[in-house]
PyMOL Python script that loads the backbone (N, CA, C, O; Angstrom):
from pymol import cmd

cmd.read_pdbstr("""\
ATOM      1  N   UNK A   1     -44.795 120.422  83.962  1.00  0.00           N
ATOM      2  CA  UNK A   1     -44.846 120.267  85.398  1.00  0.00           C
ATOM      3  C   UNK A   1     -43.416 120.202  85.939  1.00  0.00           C
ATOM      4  O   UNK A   1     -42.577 119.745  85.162  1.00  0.00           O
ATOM      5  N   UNK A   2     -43.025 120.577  87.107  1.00  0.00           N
ATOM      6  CA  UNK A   2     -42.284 120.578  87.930  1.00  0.00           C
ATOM      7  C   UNK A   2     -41.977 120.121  89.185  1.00  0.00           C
ATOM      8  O   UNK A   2     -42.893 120.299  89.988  1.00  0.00           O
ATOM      9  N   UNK A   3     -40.699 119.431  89.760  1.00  0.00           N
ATOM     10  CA  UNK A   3     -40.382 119.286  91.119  1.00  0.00           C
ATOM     11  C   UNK A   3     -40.549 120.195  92.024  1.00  0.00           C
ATOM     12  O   UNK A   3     -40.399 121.372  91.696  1.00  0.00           O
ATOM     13  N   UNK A   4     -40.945 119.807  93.548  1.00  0.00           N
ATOM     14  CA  UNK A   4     -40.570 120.399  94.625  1.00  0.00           C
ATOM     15  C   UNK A   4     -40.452 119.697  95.108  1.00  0.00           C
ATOM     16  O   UNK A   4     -41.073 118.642  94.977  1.00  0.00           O
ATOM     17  N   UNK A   5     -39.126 120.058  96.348  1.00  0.00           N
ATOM     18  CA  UNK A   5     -38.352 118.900  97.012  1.00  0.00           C
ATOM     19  C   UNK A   5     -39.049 119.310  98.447  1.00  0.00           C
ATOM     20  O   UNK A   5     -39.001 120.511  98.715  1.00  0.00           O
ATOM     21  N   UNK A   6     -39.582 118.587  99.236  1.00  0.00           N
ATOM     22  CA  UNK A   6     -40.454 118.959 100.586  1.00  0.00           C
ATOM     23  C   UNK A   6     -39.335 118.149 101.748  1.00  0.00           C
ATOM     24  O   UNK A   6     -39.413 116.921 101.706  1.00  0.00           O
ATOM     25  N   UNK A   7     -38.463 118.647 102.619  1.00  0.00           N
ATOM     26  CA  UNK A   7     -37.290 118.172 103.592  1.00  0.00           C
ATOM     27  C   UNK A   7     -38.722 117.812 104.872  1.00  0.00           C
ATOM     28  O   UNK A   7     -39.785 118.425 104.973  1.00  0.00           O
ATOM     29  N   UNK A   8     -38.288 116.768 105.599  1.00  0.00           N
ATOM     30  CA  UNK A   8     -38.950 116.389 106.572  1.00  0.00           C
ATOM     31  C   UNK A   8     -38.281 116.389 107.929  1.00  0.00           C
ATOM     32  O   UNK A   8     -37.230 115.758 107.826  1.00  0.00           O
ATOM     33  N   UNK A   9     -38.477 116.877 109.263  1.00  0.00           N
ATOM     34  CA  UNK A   9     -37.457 117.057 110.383  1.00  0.00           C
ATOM     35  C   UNK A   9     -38.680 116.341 111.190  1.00  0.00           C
ATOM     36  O   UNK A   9     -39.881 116.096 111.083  1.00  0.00           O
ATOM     37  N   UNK A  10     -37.295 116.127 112.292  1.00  0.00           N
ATOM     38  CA  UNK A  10     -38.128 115.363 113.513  1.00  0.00           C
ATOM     39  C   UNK A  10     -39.062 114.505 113.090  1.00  0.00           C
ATOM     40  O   UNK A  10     -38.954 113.625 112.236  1.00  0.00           O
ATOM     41  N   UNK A  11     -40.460 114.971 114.070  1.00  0.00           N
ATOM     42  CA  UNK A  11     -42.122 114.603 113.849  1.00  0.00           C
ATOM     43  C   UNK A  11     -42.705 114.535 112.344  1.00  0.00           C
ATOM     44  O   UNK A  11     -43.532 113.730 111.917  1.00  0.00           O
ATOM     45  N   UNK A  12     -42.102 115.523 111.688  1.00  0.00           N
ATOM     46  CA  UNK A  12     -42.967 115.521 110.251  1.00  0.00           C
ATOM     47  C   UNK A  12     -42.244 114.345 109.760  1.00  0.00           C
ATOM     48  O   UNK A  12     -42.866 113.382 109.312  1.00  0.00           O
ATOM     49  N   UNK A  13     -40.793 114.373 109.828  1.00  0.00           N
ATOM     50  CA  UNK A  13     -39.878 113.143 109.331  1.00  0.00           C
ATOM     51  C   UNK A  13     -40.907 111.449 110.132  1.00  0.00           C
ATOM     52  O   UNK A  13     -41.039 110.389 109.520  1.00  0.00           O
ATOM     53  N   UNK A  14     -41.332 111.675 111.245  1.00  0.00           N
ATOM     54  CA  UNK A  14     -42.149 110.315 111.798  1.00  0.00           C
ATOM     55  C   UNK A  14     -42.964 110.487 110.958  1.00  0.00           C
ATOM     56  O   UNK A  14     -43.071 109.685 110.030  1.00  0.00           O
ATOM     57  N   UNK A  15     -43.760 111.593 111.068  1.00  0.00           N
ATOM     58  CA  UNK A  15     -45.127 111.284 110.692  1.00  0.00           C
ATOM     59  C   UNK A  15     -45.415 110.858 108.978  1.00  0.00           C
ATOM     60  O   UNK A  15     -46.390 110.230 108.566  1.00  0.00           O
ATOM     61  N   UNK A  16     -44.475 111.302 108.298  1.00  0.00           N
ATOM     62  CA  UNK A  16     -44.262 110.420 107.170  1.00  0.00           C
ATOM     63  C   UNK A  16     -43.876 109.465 106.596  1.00  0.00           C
ATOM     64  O   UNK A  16     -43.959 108.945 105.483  1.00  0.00           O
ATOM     65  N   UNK A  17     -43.355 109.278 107.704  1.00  0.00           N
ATOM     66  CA  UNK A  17     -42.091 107.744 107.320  1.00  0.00           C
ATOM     67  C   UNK A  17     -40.689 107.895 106.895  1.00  0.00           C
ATOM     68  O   UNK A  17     -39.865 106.985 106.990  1.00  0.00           O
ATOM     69  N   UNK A  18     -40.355 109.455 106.266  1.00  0.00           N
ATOM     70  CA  UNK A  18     -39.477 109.170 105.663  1.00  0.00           C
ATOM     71  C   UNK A  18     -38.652 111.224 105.649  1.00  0.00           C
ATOM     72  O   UNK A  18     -39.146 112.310 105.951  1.00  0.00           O
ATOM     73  N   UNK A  19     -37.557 110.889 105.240  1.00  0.00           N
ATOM     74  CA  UNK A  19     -36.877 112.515 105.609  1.00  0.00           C
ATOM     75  C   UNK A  19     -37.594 113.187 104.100  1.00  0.00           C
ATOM     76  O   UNK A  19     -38.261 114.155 104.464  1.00  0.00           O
ATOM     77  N   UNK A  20     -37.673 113.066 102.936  1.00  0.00           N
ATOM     78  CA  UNK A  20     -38.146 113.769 101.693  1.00  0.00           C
ATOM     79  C   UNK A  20     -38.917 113.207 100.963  1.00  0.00           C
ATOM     80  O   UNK A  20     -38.715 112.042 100.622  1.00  0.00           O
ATOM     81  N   UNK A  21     -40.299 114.117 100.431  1.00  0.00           N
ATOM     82  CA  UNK A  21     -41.003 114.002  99.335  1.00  0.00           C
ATOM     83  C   UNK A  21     -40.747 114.869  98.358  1.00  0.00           C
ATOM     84  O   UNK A  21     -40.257 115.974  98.590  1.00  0.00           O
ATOM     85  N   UNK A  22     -41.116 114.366  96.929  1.00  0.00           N
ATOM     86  CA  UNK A  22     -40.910 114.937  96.179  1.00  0.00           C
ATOM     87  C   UNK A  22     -42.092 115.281  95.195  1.00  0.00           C
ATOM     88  O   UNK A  22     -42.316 114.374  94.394  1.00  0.00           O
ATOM     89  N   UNK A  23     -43.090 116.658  95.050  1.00  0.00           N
ATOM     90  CA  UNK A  23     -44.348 116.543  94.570  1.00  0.00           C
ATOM     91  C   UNK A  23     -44.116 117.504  92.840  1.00  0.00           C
ATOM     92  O   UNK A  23     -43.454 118.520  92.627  1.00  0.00           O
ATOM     93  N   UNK A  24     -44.672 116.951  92.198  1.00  0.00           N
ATOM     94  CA  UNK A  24     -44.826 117.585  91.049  1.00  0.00           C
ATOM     95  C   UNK A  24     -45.887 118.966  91.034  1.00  0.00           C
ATOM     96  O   UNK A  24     -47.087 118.789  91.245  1.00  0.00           O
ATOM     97  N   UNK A  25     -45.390 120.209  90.793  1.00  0.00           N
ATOM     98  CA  UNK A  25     -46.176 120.975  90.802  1.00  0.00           C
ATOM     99  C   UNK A  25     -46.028 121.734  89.202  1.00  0.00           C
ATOM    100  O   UNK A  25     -45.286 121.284  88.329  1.00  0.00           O
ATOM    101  N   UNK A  26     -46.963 123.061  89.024  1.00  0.00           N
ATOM    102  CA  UNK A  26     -47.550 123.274  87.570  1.00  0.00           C
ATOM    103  C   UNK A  26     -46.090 124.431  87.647  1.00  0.00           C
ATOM    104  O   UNK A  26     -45.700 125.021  88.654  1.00  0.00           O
ATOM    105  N   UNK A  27     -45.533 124.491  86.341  1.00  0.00           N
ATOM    106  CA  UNK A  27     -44.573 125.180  86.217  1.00  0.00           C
ATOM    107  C   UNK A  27     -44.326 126.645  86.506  1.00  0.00           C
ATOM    108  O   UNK A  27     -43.254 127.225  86.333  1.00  0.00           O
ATOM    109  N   UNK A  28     -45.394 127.149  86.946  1.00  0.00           N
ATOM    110  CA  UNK A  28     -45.779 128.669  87.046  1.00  0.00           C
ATOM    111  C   UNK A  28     -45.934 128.686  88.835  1.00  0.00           C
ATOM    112  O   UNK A  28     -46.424 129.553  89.559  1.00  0.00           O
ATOM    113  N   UNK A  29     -45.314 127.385  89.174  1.00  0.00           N
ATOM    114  CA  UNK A  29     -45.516 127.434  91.067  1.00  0.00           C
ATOM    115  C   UNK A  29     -47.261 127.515  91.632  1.00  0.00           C
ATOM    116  O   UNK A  29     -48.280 127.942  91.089  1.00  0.00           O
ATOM    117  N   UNK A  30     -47.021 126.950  92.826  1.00  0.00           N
ATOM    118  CA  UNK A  30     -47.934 126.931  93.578  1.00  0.00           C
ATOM    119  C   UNK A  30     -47.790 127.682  94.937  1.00  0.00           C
ATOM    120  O   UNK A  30     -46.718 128.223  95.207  1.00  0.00           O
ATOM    121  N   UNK A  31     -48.993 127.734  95.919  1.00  0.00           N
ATOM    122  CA  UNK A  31     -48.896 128.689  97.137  1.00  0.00           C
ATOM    123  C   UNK A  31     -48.461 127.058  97.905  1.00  0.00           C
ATOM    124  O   UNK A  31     -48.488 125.910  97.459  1.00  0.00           O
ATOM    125  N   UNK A  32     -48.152 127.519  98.965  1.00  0.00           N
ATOM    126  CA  UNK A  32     -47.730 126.959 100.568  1.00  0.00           C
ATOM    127  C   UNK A  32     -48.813 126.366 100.329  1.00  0.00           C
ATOM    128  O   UNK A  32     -48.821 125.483  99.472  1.00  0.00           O
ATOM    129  N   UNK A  33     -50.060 126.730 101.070  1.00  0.00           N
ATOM    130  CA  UNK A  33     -51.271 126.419 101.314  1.00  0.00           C
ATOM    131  C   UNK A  33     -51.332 125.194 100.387  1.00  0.00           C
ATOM    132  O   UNK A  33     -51.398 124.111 100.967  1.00  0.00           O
ATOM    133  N   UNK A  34     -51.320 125.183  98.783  1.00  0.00           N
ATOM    134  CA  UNK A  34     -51.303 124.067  98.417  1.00  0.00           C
ATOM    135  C   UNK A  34     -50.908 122.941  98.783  1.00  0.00           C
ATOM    136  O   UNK A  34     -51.641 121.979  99.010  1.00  0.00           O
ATOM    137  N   UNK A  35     -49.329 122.979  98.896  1.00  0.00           N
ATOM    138  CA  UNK A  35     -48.485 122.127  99.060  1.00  0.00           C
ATOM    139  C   UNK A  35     -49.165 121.637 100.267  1.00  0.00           C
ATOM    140  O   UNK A  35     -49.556 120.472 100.192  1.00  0.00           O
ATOM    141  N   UNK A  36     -49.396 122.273 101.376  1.00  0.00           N
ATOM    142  CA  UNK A  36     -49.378 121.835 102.523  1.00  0.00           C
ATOM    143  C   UNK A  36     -50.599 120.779 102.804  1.00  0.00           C
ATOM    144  O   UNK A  36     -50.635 119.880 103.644  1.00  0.00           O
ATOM    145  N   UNK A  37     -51.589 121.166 101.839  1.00  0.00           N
ATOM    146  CA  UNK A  37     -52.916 120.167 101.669  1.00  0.00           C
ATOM    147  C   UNK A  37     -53.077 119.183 101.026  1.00  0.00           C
ATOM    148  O   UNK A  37     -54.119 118.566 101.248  1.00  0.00           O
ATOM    149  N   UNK A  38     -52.061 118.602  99.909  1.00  0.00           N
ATOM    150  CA  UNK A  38     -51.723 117.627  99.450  1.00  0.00           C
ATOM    151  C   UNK A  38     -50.860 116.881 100.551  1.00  0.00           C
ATOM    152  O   UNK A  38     -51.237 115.782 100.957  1.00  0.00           O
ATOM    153  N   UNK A  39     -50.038 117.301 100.897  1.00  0.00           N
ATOM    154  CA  UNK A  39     -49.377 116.412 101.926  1.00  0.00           C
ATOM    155  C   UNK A  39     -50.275 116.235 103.201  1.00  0.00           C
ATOM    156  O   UNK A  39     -50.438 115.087 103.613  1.00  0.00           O
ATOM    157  N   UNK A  40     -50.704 116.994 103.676  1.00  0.00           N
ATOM    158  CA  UNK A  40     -52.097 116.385 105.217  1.00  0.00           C
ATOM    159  C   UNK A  40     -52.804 115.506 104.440  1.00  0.00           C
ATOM    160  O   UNK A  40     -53.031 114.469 105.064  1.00  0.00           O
ATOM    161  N   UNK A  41     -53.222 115.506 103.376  1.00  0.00           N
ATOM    162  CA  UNK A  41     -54.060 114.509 102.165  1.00  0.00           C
ATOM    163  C   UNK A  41     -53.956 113.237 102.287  1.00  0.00           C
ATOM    164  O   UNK A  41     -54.745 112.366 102.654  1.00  0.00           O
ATOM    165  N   UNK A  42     -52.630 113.228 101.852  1.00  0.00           N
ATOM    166  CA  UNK A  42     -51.428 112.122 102.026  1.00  0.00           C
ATOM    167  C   UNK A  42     -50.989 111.712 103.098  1.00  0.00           C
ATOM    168  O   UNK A  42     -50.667 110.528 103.193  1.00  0.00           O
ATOM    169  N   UNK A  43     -50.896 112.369 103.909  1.00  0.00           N
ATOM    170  CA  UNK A  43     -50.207 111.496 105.263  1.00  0.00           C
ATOM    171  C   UNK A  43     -51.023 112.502 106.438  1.00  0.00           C
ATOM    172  O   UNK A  43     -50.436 113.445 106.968  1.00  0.00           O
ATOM    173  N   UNK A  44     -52.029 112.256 106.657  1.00  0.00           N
ATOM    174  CA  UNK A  44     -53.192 112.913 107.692  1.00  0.00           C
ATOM    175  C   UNK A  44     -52.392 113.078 109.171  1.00  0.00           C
ATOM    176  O   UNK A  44     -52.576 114.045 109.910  1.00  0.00           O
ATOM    177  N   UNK A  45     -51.338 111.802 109.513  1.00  0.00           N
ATOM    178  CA  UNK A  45     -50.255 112.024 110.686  1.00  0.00           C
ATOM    179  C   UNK A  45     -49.367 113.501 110.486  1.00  0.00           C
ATOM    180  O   UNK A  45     -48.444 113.740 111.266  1.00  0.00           O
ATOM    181  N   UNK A  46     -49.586 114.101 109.802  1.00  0.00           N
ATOM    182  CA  UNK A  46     -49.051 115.366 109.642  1.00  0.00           C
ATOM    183  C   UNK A  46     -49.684 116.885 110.399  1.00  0.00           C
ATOM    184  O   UNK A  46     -49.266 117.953 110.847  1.00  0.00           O
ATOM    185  N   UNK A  47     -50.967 116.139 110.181  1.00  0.00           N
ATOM    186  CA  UNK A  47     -51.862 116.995 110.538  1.00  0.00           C
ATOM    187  C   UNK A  47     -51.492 117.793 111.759  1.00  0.00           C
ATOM    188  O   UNK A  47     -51.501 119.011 111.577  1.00  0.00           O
ATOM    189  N   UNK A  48     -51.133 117.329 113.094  1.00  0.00           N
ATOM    190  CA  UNK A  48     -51.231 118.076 114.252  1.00  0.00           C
ATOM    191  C   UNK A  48     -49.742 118.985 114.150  1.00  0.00           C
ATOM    192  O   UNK A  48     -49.568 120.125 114.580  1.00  0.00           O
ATOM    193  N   UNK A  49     -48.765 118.132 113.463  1.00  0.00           N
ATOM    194  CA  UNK A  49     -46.970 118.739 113.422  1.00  0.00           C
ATOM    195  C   UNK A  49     -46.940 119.446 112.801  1.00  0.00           C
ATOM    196  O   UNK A  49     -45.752 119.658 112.560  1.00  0.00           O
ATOM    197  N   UNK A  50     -47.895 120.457 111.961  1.00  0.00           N
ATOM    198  CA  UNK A  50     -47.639 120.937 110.825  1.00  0.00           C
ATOM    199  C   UNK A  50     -48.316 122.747 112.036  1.00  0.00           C
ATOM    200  O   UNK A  50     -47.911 123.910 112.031  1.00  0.00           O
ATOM    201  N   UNK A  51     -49.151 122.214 112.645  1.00  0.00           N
ATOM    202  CA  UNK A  51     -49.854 123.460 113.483  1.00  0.00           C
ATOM    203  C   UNK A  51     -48.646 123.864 114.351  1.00  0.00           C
ATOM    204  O   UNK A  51     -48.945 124.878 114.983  1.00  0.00           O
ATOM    205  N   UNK A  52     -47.330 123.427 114.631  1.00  0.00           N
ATOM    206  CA  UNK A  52     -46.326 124.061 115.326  1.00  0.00           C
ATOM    207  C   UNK A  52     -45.590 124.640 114.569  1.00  0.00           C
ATOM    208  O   UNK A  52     -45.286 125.788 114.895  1.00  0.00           O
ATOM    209  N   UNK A  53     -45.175 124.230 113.624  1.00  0.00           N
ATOM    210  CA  UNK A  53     -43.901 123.887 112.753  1.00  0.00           C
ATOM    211  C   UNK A  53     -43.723 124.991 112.242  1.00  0.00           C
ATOM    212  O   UNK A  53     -44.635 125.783 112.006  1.00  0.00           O
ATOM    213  N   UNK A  54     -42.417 125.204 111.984  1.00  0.00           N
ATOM    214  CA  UNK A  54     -41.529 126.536 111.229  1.00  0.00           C
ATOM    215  C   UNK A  54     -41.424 126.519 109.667  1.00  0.00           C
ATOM    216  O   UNK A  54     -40.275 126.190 109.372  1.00  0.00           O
ATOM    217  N   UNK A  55     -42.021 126.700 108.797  1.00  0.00           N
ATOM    218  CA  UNK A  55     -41.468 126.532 107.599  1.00  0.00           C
ATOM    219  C   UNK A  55     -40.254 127.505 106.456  1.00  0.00           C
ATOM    220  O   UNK A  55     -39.883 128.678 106.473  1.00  0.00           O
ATOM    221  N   UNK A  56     -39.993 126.551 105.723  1.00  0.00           N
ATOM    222  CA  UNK A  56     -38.978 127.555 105.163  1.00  0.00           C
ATOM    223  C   UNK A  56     -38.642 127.116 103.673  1.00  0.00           C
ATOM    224  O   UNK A  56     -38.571 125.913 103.424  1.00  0.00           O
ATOM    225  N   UNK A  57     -38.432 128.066 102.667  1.00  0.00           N
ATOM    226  CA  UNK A  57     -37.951 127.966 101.364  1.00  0.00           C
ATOM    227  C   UNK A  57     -36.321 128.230 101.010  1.00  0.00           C
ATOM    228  O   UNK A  57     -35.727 129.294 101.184  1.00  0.00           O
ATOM    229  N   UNK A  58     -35.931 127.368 100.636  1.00  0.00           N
ATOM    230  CA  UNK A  58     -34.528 127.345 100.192  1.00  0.00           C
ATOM    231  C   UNK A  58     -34.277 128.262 101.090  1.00  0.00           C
ATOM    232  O   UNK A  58     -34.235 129.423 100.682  1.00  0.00           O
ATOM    233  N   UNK A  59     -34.067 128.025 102.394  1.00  0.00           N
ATOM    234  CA  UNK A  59     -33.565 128.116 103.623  1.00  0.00           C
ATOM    235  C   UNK A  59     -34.150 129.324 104.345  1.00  0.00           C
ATOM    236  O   UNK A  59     -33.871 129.632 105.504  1.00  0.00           O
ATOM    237  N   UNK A  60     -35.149 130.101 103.390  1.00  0.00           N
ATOM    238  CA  UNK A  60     -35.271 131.281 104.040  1.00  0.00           C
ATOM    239  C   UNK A  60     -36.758 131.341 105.073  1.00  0.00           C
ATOM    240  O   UNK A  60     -37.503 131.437 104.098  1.00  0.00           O
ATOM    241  N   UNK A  61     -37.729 131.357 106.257  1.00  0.00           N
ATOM    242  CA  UNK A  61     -38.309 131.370 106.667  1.00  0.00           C
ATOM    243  C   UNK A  61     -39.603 131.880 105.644  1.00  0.00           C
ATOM    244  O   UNK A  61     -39.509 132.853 104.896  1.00  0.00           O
ATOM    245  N   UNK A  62     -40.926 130.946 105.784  1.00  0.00           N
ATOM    246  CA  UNK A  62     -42.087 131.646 104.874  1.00  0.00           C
ATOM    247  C   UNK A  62     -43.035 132.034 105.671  1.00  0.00           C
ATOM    248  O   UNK A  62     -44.010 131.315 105.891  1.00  0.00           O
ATOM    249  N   UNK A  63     -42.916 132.940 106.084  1.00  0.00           N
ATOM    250  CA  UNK A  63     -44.366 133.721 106.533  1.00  0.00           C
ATOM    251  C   UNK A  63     -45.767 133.704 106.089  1.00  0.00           C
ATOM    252  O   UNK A  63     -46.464 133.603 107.098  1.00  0.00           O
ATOM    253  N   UNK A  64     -46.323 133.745 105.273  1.00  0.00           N
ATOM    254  CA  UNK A  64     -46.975 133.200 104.629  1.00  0.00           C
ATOM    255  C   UNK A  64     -47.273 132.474 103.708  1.00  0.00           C
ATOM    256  O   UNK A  64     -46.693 132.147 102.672  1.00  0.00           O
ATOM    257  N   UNK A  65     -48.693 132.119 104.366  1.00  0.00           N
ATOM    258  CA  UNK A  65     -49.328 130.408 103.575  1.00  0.00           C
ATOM    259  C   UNK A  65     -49.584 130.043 102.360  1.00  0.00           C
ATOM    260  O   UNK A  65     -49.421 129.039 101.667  1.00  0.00           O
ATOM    261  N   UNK A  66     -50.254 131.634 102.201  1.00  0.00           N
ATOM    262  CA  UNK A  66     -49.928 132.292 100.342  1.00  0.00           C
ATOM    263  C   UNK A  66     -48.897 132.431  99.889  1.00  0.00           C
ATOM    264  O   UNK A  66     -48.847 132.844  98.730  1.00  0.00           O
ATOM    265  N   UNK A  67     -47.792 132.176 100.534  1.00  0.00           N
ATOM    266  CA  UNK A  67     -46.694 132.754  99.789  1.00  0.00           C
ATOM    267  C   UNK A  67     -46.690 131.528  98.644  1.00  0.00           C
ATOM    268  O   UNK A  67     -47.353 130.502  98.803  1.00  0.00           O
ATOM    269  N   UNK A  68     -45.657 131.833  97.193  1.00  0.00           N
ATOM    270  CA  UNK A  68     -45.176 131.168  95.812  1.00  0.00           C
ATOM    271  C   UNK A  68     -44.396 130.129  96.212  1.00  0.00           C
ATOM    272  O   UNK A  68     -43.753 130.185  97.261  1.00  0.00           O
ATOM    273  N   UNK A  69     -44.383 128.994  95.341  1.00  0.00           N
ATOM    274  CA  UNK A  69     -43.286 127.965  95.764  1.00  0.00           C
ATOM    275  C   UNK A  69     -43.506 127.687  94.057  1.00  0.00           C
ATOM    276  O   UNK A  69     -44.487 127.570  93.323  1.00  0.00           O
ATOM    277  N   UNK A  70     -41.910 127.649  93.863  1.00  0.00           N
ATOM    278  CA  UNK A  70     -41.605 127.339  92.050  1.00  0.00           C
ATOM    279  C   UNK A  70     -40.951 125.908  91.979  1.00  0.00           C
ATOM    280  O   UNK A  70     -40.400 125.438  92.974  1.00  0.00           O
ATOM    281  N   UNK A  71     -41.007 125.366  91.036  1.00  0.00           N
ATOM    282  CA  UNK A  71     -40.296 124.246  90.589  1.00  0.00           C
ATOM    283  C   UNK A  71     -38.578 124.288  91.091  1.00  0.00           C
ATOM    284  O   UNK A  71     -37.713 125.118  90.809  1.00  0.00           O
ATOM    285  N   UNK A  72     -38.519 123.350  91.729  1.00  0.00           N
ATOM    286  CA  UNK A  72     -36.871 123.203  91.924  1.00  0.00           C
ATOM    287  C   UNK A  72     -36.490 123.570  93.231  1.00  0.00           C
ATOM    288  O   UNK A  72     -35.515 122.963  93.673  1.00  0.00           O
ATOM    289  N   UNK A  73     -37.063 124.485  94.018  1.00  0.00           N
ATOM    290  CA  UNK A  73     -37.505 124.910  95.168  1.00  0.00           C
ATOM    291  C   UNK A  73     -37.392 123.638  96.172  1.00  0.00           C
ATOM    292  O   UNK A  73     -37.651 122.455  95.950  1.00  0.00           O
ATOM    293  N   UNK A  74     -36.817 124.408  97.602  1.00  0.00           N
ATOM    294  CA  UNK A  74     -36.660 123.201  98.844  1.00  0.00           C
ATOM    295  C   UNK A  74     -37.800 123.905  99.572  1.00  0.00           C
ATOM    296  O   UNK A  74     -38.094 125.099  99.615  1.00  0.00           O
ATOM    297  N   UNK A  75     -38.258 123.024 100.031  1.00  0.00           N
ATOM    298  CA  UNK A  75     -39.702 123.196 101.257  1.00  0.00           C
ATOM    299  C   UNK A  75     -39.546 122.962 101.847  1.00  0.00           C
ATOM    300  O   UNK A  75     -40.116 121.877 101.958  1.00  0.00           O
ATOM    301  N   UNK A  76     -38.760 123.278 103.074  1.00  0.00           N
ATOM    302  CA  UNK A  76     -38.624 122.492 104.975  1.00  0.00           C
ATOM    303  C   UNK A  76     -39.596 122.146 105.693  1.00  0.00           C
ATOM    304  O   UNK A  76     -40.512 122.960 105.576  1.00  0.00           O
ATOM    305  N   UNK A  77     -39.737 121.642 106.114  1.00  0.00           N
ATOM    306  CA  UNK A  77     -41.062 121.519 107.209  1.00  0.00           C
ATOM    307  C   UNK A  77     -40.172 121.535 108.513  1.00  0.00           C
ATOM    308  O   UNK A  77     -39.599 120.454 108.383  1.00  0.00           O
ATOM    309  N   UNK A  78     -39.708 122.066 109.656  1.00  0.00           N
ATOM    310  CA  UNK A  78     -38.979 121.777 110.955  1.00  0.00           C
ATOM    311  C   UNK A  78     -39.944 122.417 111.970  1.00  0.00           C
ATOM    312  O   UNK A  78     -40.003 123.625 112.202  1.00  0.00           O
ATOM    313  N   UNK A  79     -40.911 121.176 112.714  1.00  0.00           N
ATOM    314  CA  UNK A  79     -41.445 121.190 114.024  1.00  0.00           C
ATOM    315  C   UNK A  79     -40.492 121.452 115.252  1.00  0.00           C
ATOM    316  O   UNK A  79     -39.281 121.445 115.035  1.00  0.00           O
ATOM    317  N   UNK A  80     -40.858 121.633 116.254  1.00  0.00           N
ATOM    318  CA  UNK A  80     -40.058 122.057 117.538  1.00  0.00           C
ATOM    319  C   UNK A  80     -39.328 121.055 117.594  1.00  0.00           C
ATOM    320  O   UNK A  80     -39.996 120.050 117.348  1.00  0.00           O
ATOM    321  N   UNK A  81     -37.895 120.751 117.874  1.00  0.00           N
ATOM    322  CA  UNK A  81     -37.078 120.198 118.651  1.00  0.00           C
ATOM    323  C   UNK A  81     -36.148 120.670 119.292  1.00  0.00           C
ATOM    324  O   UNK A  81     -35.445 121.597 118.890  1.00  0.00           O
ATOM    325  N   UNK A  82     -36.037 120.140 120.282  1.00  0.00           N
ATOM    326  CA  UNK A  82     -34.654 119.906 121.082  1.00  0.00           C
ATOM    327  C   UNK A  82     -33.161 119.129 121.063  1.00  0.00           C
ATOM    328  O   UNK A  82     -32.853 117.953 120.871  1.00  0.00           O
ATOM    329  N   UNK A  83     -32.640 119.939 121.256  1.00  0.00           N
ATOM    330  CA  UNK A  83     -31.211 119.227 121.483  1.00  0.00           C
ATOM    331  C   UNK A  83     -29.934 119.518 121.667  1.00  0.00           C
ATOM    332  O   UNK A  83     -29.994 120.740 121.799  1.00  0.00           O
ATOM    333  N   UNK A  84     -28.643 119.182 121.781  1.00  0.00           N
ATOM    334  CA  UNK A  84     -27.611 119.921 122.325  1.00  0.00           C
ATOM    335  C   UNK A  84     -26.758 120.417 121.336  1.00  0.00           C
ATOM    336  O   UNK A  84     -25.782 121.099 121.647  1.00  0.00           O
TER     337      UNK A  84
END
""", "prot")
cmd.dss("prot")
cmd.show_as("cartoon", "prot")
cmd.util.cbc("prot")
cmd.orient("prot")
């Protein structure tokens, strides 16, 4: 098994309590979709921030929900904000 490091911004950062989780996944990676249902699982306050939100892998934007996520891998979560 393997790390993935999940970054928390803004709202997702409230709605969890905290800026990073860190979830063990199977060494051969998992989809988005996974990840993303263990964590609403876990912290159900996620639920509505997650229907705006931009996601991204080691910095690059993921288009899709299917898309792969491997061990060692950064997972952003960044909902809408503002600021100067």
């Amino acid at each position: 098994m393997g790390r993935l490091r999940v970054l928390l911004f803004a709202t997702a950062r409230e709605a969890v309590g905290r800026p990073r989780v860190d979830l063990t996944i199977p060494d051969d990676g998992t989809r988005v979709e996974t990840v993303l249902a263990e964590l609403t699982e876990r912290y159900p306050r996620l639920v509505p921030v997650l229907a705006a939100s931009r996601l991204f892998c080691n910095g690059e934007p993921v288009a899709r929900r299917a898309a792969r996520l491997a061990p060692g891998d950064e997972f952003a979560i960044h909902p809408p904000y503002s600021g100067g």
